[in-house]
Each structure stands twice: as structure tokens, then as C-alpha cells.
KEKE-3310 file (N, C-alpha, C; in steps of 0.2 Angstrom, whole numbers, plus 5000, padded with zeros to 4 digits):
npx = (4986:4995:5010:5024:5038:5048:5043:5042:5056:5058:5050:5056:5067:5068:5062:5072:5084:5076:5078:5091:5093:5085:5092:5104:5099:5093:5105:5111:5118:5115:5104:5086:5072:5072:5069:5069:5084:5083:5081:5090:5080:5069:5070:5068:5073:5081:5080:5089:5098:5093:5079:5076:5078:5066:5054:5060:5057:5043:5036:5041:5038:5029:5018:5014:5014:5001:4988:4993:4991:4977:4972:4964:4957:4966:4957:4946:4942:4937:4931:4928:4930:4945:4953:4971:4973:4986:4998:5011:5025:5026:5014:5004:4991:4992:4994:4980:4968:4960:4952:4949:4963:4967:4982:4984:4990:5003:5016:5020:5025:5039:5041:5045:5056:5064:5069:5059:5052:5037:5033:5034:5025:5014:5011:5009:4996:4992:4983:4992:4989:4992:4990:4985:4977:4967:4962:4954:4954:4944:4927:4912:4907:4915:4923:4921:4929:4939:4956:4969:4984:4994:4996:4986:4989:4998:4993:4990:4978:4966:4952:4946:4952:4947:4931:4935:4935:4923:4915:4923:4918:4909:4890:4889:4901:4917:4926:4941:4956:4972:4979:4992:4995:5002:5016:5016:5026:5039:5035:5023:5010:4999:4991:4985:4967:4955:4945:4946:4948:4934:4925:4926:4925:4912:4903:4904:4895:4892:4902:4918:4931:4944:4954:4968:4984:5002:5011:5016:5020:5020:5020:5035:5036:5037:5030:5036:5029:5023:5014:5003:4994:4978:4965:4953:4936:4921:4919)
npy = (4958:4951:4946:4947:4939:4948:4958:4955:4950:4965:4973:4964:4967:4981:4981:4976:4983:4994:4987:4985:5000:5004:4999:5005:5020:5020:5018:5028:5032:5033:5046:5046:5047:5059:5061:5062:5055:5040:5044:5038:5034:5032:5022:5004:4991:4976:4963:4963:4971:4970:4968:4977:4987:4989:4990:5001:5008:5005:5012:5025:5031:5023:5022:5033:5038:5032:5036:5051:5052:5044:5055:5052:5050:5040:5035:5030:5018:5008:4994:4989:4977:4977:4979:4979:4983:4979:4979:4977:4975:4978:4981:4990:4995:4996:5008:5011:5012:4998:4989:4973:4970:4966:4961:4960:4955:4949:4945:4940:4929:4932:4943:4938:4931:4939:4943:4951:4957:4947:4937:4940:4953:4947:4940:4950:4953:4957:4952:4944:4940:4931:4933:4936:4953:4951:4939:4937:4929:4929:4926:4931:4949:4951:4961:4976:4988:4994:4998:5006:5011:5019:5011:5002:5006:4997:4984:4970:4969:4981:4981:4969:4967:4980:4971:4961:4969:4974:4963:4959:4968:4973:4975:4994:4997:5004:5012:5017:5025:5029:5034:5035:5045:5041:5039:5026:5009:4999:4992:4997:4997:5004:5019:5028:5038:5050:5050:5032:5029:5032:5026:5012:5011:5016:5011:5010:5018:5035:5040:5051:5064:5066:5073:5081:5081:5084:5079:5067:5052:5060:5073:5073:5069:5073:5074:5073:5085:5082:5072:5065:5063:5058:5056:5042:5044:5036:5041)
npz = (4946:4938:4938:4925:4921:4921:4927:4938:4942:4943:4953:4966:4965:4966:4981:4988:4985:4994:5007:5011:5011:5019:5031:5032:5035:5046:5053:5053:5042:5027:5019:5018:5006:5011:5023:5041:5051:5061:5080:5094:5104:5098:5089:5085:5092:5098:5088:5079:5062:5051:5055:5064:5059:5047:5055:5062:5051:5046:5058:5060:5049:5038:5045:5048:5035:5028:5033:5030:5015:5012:5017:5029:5047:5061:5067:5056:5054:5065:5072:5059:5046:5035:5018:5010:4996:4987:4995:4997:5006:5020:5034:5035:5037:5051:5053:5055:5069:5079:5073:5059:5051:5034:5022:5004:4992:4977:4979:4991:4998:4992:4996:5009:5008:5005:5017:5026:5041:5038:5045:5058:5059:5058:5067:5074:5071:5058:5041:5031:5013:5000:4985:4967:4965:4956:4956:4969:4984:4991:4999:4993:4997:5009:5016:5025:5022:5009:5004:4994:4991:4981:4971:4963:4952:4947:4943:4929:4925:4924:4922:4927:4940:4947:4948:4955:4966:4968:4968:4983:4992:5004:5002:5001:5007:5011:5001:4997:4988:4984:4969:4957:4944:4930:4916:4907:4915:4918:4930:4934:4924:4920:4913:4919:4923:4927:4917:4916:4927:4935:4925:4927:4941:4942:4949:4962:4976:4979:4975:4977:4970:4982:4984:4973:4971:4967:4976:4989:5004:5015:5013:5008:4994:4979:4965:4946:4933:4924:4931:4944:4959:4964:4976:4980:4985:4994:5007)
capx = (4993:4997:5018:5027:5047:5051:5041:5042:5060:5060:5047:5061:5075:5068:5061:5078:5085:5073:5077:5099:5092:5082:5096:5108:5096:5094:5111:5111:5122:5113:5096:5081:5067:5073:5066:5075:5087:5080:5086:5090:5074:5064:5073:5066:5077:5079:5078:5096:5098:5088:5072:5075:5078:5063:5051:5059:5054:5037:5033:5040:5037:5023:5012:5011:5010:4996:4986:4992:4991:4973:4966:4959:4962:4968:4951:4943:4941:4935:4927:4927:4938:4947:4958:4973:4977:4995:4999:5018:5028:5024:5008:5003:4985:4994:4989:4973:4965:4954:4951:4953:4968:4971:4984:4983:4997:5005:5023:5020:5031:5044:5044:5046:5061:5069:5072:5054:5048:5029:5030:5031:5019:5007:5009:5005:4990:4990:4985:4994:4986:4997:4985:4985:4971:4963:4959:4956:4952:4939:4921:4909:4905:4920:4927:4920:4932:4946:4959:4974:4988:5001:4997:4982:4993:5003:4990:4989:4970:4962:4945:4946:4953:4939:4926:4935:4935:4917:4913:4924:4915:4900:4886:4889:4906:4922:4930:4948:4961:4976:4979:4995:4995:5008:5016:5018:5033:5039:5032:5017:5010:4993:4993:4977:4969:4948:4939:4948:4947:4928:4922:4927:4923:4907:4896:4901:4889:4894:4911:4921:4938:4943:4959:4970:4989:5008:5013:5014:5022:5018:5025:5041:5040:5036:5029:5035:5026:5017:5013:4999:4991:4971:4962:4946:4932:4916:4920)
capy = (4958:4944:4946:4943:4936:4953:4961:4952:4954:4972:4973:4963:4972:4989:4978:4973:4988:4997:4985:4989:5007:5004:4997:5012:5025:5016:5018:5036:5034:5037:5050:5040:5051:5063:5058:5061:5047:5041:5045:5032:5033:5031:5013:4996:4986:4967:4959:4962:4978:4970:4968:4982:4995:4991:4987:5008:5013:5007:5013:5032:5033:5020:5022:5040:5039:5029:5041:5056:5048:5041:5059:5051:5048:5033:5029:5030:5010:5005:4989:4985:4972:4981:4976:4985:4980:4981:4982:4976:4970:4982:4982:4998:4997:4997:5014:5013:5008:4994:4986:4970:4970:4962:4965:4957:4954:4942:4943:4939:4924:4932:4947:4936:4928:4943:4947:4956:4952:4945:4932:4945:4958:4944:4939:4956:4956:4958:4946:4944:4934:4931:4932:4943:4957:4951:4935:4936:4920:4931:4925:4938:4953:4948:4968:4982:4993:4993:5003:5006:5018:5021:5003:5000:5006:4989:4978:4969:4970:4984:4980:4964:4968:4982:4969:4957:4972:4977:4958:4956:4973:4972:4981:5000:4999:5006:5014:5023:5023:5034:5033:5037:5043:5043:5036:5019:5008:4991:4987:5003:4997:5008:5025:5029:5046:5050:5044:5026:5027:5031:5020:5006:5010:5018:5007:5013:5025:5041:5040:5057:5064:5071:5078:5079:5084:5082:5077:5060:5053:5066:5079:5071:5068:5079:5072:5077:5090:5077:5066:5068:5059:5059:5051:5044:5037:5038:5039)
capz = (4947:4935:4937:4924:4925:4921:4931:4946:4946:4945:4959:4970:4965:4970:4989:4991:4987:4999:5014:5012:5013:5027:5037:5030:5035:5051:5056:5052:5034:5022:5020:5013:5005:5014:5029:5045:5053:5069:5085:5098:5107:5093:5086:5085:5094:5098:5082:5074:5061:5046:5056:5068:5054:5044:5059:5064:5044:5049:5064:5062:5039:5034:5048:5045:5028:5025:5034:5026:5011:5010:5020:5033:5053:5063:5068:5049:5052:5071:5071:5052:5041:5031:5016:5008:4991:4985:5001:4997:5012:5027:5036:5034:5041:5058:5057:5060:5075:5081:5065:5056:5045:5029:5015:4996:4987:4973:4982:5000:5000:4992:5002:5016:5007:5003:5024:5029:5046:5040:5052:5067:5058:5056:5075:5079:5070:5051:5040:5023:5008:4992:4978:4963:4963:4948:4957:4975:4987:4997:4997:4992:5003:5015:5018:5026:5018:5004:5001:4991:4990:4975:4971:4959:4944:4945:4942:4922:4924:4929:4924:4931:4950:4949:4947:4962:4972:4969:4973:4989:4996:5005:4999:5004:5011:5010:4997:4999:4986:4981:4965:4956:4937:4925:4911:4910:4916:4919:4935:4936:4915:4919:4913:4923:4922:4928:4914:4915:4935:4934:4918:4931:4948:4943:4953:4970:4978:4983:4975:4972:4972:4988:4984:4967:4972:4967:4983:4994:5008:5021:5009:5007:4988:4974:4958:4941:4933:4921:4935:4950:4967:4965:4981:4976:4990:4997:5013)
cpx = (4996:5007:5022:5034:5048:5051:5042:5050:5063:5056:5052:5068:5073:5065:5066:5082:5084:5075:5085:5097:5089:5088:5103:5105:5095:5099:5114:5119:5119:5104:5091:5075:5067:5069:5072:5077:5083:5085:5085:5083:5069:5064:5070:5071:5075:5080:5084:5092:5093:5082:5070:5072:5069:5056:5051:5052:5047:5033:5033:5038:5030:5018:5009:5009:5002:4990:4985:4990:4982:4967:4963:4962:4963:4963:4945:4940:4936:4930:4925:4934:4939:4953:4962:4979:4981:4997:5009:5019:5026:5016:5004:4995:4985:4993:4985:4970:4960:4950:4953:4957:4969:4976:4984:4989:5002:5012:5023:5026:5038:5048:5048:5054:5067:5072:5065:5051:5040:5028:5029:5024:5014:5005:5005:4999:4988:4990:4987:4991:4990:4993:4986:4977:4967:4959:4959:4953:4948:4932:4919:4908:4910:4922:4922:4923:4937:4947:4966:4979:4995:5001:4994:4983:4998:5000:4991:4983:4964:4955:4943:4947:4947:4933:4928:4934:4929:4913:4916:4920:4910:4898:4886:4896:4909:4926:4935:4953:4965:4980:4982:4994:4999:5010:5017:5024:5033:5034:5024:5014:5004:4995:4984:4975:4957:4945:4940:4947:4938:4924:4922:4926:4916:4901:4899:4897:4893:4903:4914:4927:4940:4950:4962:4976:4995:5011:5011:5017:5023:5022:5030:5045:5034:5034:5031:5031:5018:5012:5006:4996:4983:4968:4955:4942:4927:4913:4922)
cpy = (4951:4945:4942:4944:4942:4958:4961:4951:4961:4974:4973:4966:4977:4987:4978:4978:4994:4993:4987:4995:5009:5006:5004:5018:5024:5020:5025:5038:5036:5039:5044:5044:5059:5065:5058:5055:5051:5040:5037:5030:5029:5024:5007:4993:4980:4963:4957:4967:4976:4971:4975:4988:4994:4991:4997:5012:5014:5011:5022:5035:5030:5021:5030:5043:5037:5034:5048:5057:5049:5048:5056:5052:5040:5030:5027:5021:5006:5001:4985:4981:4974:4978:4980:4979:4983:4983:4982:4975:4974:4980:4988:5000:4997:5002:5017:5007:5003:4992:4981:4971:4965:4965:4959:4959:4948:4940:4943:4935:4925:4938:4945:4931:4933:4946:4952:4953:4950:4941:4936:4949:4954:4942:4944:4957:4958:4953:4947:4936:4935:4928:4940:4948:4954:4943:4932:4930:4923:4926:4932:4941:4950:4955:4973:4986:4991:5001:5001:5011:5017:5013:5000:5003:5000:4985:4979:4972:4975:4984:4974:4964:4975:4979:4965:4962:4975:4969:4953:4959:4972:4979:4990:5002:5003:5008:5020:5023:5031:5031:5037:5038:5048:5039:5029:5016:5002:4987:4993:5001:5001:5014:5027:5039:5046:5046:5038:5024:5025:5028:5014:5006:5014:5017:5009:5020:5031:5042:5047:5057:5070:5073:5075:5084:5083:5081:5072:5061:5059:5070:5080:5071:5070:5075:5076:5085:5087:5071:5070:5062:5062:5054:5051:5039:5040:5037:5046)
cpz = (4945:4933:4931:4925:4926:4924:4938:4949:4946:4951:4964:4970:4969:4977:4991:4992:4995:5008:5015:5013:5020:5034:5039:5035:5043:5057:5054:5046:5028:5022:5015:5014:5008:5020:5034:5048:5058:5073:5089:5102:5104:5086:5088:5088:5095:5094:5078:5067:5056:5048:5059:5063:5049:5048:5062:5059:5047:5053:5064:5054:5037:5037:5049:5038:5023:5027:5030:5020:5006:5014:5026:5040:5054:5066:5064:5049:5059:5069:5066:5049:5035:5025:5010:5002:4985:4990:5001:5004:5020:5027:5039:5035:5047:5059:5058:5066:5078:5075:5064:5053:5042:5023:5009:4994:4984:4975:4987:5002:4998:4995:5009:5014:5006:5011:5028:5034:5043:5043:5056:5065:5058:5063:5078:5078:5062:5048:5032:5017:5001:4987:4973:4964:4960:4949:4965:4977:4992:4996:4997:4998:5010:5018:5018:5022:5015:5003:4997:4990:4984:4974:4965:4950:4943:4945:4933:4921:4926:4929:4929:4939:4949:4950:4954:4968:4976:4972:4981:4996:4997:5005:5005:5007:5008:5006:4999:4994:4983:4976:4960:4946:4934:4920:4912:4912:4916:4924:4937:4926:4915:4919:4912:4922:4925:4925:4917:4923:4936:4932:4923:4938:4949:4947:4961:4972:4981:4981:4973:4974:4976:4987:4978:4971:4970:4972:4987:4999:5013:5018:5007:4999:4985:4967:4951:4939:4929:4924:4940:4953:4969:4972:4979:4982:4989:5003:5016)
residu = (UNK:UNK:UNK:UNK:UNK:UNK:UNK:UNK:UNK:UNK:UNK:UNK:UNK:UNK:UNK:UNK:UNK:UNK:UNK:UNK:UNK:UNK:UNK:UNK:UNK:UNK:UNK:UNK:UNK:UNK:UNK:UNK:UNK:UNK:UNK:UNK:UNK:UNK:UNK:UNK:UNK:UNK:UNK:UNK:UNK:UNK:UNK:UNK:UNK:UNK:UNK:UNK:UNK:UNK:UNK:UNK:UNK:UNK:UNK:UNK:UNK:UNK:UNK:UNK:UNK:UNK:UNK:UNK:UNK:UNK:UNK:UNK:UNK:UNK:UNK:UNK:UNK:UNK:UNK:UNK:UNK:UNK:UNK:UNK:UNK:UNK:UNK:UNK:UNK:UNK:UNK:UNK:UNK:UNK:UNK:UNK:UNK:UNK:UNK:UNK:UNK:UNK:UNK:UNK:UNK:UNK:UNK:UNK:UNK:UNK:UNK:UNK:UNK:UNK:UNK:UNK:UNK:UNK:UNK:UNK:UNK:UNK:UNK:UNK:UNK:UNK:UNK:UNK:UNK:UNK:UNK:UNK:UNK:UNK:UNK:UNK:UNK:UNK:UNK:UNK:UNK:UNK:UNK:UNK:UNK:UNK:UNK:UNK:UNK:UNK:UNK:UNK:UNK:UNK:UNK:UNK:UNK:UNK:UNK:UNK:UNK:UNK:UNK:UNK:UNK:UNK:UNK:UNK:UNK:UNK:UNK:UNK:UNK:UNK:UNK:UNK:UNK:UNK:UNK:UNK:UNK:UNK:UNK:UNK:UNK:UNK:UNK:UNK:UNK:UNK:UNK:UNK:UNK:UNK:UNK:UNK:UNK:UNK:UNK:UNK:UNK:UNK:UNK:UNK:UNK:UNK:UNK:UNK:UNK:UNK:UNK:UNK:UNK:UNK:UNK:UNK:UNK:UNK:UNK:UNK:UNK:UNK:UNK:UNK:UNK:UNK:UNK:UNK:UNK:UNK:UNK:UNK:UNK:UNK:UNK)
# end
């Protein structure tokens, strides 16, 4: 994820975007993904409406999604360190259980400029590292398990962050990734498809693809026709 200008302000456009929408959606004016507003019960409070609202999305969107997502359950991890790259600004391995958490990504610092609690997320227990894919600061064999969701089409490199990824894993672990393909774009430049997935992750053992679908976020959104959502692990 070697960002350039162009890239890395379209990135932040559509983060910024997404956190006004948050607050929107929040305060029960406008639909977002169409996803129901939350009810009072069901609200973050404390923090004031920026933190609150994206701190709700969390807790009642992302931490469902990553799950439905990636196939798995919320105890798919106990006990192992786990690292989730392109995690972008949430901490989205909050939903699984008794796990270390790590997330990767070359915008950390300015997620957190742009208004996202990482300070709190990280109190609670995530830890965020602002590195590109393509050159992580892990020592070898650091992670139990890697995953990725709707992510590893935004890296420049994708032979390259598949080699850091096969050298941050320790031998035998973890592989989970949801893996968006389609045409290319500004901020997604890979237009990924089996072969290309394959050729490059061939060295994990027991790799297959456990689901091929047009459909994400817990059913919420619908992919093109040219488009689709392959999960590939061996796990």
C-alpha cells in the first residue's frame, strides 16, 4: 500500500465522508447502506456525537460484519495474535473473542486526524500500526492468523505484500481473506480474479475457496453483475 497523493486523498475523502455519515445516521437523518438507525438503547454515548456515532457504527455494523464477512464465528481466534490487514480506521477484530489484536495500515495517523477515536480503540485493546502492506515492521513468524476483508485490492504491490505476509505468518497458521474483484479504480488498482490470487498465495497449505458470492456486509450490499466477494482460507 504504497499511496500515492492521488490516492491517498481519495482514500480520505471517502473516510471523512463516511464519519459525517455516521453522525447523520446516528441521529436517525439519513439511511446508511441501508442499515437500520439505532435506537436509543443501542447508542454509544459519553464521547460527544463524532465519537459516539462511529464508536455505535462499530459496535452494531462492523462487528457484525467482519464475522459475516470472513465466514467464520467470534471464537474463530481464542488465544492466537491475529493481524487484519487494511484494516482502515475501525477495529474490526473486536469481533472476535479472546485474541490479540492487530490492525495494518499506511493511514493510521491520519485516520486519527481526520476525528476517529484510535486513541480509545487502542486503550481498549487494539493495536494499530501504520505501515504499508508491502513493508511490514513485524519480525518473522509474529502472527498466528491473518486476515483481510474488501482490502487486499488496494494495495500497489500485490506480489510483494503476499511475500510480507507469508513472512510475518508463522508456519501453518492462519489464513482468512475476503477478497473483492473488479475492475480497477483509483483507490482499489488490482483487478484480481483466482488465477492472480492463487499464483501468489500458493504456498499456504490447505488453501481453498470457501465461499464465491455477490453479496457483503451482512447482506446489505449487492455487487454489480461484473463484480464478486471470493473468501479464500485454510481454516
Amino acid at each position: 500500500m504504497f499511496f500515492s497523493q492521488g490516492k491517498k486523498k481519495a482514500e480520505l475523502k471517502f473516510w471523512k465522508a463516511e464519519l459525517r455519515r455516521y453522525m447523520q445516521w446516528y441521529l436517525g437523518k439519513e439511511p446508511l447502506y441501508g442499515f437500520p438507525f439505532p435506537v436509543s438503547e443501542e447508542k454509544v454515548t459519553g464521547y460527544g456525537l463524532r465519537i459516539d456515532a462511529a464508536m455505535t457504527w462499530l459496535k452494531l455494523f462492523q462487528e457484525k460484519k467482519y464475522p459475516s464477512d470472513l465466514k467464520l464465528n467470534s471464537d474463530a481466534f481464542v488465544g492466537l495474535k491475529v493481524l487484519d490487514v487494511g484494516c482502515g480506521p475501525f477495529p474490526n477484530l473486536f469481533a472476535f473473542s479472546h485474541c490479540e489484536r492487530h490492525g495494518l495500515d499506511p493511514l493510521i495517523d491520519l485516520y486519527r486526524k481526520t476525528g476517529y477515536p484510535l486513541d480509545i480503540w487502542q486503550k481498549q485493546g487494539f493495536y494499530y500500526h501504520s505501515s504499508p502492506a508491502e513493508k511490514m515492521t513485524f519480525p518473522e513468524a509474529y502472527f498466528d492468523a491473518i486476515v483481510s476483508v474488501n482490502a487486499i485490492d488496494h494495495v500497489d504491490n500485490f506480489k510483494r505484500t503476499a511475500e510480507e505476509i507469508r513472512r510475518v505468518l508463522k508456519k501453518g497458521g492462519i489464513i482468512r481473506m475476503h477478497v473483492h474483484y473488479h475492475k480497477r479504480t483509483q483507490t482499489e488498482p488490482l483487478q484480481l480474479n483466482d488465477k492472480v490470487f492463487l499464483n501468489h498465495y500458493n504456498w499456504v497449505v490447505g488453501l481453498k475457496k470457501i465461499v464465491e458470492d455477490n453479496k457483503k456486509d451482512i447482506g446489505y450490499y449487492t455487487a454489480p453483475s461484473d463484480e464478486k466477494f471470493v473468501v479464500w482460507g485454510n481454516y
